[in-house]
C-alpha positions as CSV (number, residue, x, y, z in Angstrom):
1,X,0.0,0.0,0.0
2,X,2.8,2.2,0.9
3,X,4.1,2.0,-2.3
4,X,1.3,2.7,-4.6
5,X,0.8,5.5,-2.4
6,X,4.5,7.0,-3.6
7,X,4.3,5.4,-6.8
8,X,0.6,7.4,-7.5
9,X,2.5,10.9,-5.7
10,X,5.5,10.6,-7.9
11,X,5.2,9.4,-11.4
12,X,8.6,10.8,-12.4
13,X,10.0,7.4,-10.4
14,X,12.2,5.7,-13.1
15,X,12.7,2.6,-11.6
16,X,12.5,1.2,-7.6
17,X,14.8,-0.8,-5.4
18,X,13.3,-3.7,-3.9
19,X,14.6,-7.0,-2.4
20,X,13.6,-10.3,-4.3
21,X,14.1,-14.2,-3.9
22,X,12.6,-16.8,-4.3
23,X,12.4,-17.6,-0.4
24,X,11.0,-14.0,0.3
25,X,8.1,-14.2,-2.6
26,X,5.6,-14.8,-0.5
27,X,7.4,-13.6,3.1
28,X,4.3,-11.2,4.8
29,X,7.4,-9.0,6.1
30,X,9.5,-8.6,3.2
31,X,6.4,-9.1,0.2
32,X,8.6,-9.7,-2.9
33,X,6.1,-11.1,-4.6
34,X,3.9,-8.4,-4.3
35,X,6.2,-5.2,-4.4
36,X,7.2,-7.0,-7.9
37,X,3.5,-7.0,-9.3
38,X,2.9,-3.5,-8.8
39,X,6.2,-2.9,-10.2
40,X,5.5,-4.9,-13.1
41,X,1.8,-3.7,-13.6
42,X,3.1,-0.5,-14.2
43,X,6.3,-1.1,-16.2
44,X,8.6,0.1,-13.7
45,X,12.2,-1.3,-14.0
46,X,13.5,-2.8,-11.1
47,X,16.8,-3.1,-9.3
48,X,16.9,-6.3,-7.1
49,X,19.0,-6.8,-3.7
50,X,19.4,-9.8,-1.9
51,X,19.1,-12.0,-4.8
52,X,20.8,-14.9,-3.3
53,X,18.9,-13.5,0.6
54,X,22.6,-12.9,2.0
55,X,23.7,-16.2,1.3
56,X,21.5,-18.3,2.4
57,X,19.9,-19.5,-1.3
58,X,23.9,-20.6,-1.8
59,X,23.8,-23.2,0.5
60,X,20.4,-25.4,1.7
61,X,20.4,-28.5,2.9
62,X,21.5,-31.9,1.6
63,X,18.2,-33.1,0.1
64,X,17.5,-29.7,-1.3
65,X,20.5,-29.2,-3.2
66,X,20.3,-32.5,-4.1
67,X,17.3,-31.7,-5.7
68,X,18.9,-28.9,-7.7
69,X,21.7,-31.1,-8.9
70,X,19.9,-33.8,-10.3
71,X,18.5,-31.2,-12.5
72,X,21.7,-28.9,-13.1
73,X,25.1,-31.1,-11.9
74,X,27.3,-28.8,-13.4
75,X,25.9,-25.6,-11.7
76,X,25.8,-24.0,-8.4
77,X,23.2,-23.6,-6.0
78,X,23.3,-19.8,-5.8
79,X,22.7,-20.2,-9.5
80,X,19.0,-20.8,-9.0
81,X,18.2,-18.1,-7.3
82,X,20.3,-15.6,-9.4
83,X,18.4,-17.5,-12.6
84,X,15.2,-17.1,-10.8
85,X,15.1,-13.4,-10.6
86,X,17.0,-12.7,-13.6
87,X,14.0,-14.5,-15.7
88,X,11.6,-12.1,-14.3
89,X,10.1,-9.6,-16.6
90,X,11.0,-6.1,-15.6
91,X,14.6,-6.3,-14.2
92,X,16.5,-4.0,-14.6
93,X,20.1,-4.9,-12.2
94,X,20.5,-7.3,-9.5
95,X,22.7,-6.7,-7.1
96,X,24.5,-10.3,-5.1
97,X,26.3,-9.6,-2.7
98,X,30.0,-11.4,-3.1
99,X,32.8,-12.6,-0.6
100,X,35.1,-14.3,-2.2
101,X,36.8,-14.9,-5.8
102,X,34.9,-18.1,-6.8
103,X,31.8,-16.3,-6.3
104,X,32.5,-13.3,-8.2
105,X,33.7,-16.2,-11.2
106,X,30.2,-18.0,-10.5
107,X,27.9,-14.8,-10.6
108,X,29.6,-14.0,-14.3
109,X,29.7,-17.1,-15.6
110,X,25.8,-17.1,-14.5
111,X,24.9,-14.1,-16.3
112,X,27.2,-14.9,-19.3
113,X,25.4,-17.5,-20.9
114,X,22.3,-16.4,-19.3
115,X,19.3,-19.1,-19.5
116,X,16.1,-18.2,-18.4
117,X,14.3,-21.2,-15.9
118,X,12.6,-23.8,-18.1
119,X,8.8,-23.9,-17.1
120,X,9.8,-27.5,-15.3
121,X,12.8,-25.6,-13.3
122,X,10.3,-23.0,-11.8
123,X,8.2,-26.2,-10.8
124,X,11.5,-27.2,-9.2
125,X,12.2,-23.7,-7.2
126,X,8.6,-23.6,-6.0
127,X,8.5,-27.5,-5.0
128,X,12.1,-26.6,-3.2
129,X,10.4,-23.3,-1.7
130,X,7.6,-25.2,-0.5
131,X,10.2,-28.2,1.2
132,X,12.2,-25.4,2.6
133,X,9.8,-23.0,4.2
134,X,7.3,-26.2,5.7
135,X,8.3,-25.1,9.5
136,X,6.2,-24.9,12.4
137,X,4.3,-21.7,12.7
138,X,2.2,-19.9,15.1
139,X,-1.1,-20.8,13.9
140,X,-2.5,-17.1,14.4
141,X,-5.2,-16.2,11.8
142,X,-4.4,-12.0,12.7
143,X,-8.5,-12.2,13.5
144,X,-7.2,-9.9,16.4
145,X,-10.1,-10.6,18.4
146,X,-7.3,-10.6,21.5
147,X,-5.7,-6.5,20.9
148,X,-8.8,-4.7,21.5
149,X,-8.5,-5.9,25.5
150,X,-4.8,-6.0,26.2
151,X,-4.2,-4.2,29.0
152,X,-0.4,-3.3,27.9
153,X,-1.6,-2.3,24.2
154,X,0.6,-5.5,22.4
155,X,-0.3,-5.9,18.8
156,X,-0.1,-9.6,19.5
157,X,-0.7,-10.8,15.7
158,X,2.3,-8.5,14.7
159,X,4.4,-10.3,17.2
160,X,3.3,-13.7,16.0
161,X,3.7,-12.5,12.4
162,X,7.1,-11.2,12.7
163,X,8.0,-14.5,14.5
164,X,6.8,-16.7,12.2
165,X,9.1,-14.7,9.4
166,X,11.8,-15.2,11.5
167,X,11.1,-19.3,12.1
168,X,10.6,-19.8,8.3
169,X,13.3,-17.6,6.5
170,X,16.0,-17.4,9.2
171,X,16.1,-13.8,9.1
172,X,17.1,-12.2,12.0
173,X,17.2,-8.1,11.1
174,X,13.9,-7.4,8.9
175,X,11.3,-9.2,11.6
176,X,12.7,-7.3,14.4
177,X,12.5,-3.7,12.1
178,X,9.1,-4.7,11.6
179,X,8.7,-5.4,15.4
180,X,10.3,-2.5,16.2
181,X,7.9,-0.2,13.8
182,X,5.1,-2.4,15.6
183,X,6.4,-1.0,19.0
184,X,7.3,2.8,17.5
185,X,3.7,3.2,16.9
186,X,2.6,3.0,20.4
187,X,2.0,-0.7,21.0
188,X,3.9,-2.7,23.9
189,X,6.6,-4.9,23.8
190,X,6.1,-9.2,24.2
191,X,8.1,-8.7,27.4
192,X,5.5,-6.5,28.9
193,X,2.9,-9.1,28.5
194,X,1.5,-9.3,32.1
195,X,0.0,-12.6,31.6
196,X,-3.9,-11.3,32.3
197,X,-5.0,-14.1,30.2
198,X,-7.7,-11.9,28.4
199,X,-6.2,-12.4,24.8
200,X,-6.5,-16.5,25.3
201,X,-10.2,-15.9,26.4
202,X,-10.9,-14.6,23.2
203,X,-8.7,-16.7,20.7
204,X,-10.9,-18.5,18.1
205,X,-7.9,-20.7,17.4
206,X,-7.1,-21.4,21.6
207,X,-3.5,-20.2,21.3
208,X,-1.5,-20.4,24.5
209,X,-0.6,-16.6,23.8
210,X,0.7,-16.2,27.1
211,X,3.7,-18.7,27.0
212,X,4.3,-17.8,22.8
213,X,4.2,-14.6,23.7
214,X,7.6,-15.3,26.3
215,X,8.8,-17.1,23.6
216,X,8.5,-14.1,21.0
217,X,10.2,-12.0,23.8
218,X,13.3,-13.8,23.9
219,X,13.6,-14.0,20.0
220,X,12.5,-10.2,19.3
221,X,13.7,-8.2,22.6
222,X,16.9,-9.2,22.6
């Protein structure tokens, strides 16, 4: 929303920044996915960071990239998610943050013969998506039957939602901006849950809020 809102109050944009994987397409923090649409929907080129989602697209484990090089033996895992955003419509640069020599070599040698993914490969990236990101989650349906009552003013589907981002993507610094722009617009902190028990009164889906709520504490308000 915010950026249609900037988009509609500045048509002189010539292109936008935005970060894009294939881990983060449908991430309710980050919302690759859907920042591309709009992007797309209105022809505006796009420069792409965290291709390769600081590193972590490089290296998955065993039965995932074994997955990848059944299909590609000769090429590297990083690959994938560098061909994945590179076949999308509407980029303009992507940006992959290297560390090291061989990297550098595998990133050119990527783009040099560039292929696009083969309708079958994007079948593979979701299916491996899918695999990767199937991780317990806080079963919170953001009804937010339970806010209204809290005596300490904790958006607690916020806290569950920046939680579960951090559970499925194993990233650390863009749920706890999120919680933090939770908390800098007035509501309270997990830690200042006083354990009233209102918010599991109320909880069409009988979460123990109180105890995940603890738990959210010690990953966010650290």
């Amino acid at each position: 929303a915010y950026l249609i809102k900037v988009l509609d109050a500045h048509p002189e944009v010539e292109f936008v920044q935005i970060q894009l994987n294939y881990a983060d397409w449908r991430n309710p923090v980050v919302r690759s996915g859907e920042l591309y649409e709009i992007l797309h929907s209105r022809n505006i080129p796009m420069i792409i960071m965290e291709p390769v989602k600081g590193g972590t697209l490089a290296a998955l484990k065993p039965e995932l990239e074994e997955m990848y090089k059944a299909a590609r033996p000769s090429a590297s895992i990083a690959s994938w998610a560098l061909r994945f955003v590179g076949s999308l419509p509407g980029v303009m640069t992507i940006l992959s943050g290297m560390s090291t020599e061989d990297q550098m070599k595998d990133n050119i040698e990527t783009f040099r013969h560039f292929e696009p993914l083969s309708e079958e490969e994007k079948k593979l990236v979701d299916k491996v998506r899918t695999i990767m990101l199937d991780v317990p989650q806080i079963g919170c349906t953001s009804c937010r039957y339970c806010t209204p009552g809290s005596p300490m003013n904790i958006s607690i589907p916020d806290v569950f939602r920046a939680v579960n981002t951090m559970n499925l993507y194993g990233d650390v610094f863009r749920p706890k901006a999120f919680y933090g722009g939770v908390i800098g617009q007035g509501h309270g902190r997990a830690s200042e849950c006083i354990a009233c028990g209102q918010c599991e009164g109320v909880c069409p889906q009988h979460l123990p809020i109180i105890d995940l709520l603890r738990e959210a504490s010690e990953k966010l308000d650290t």
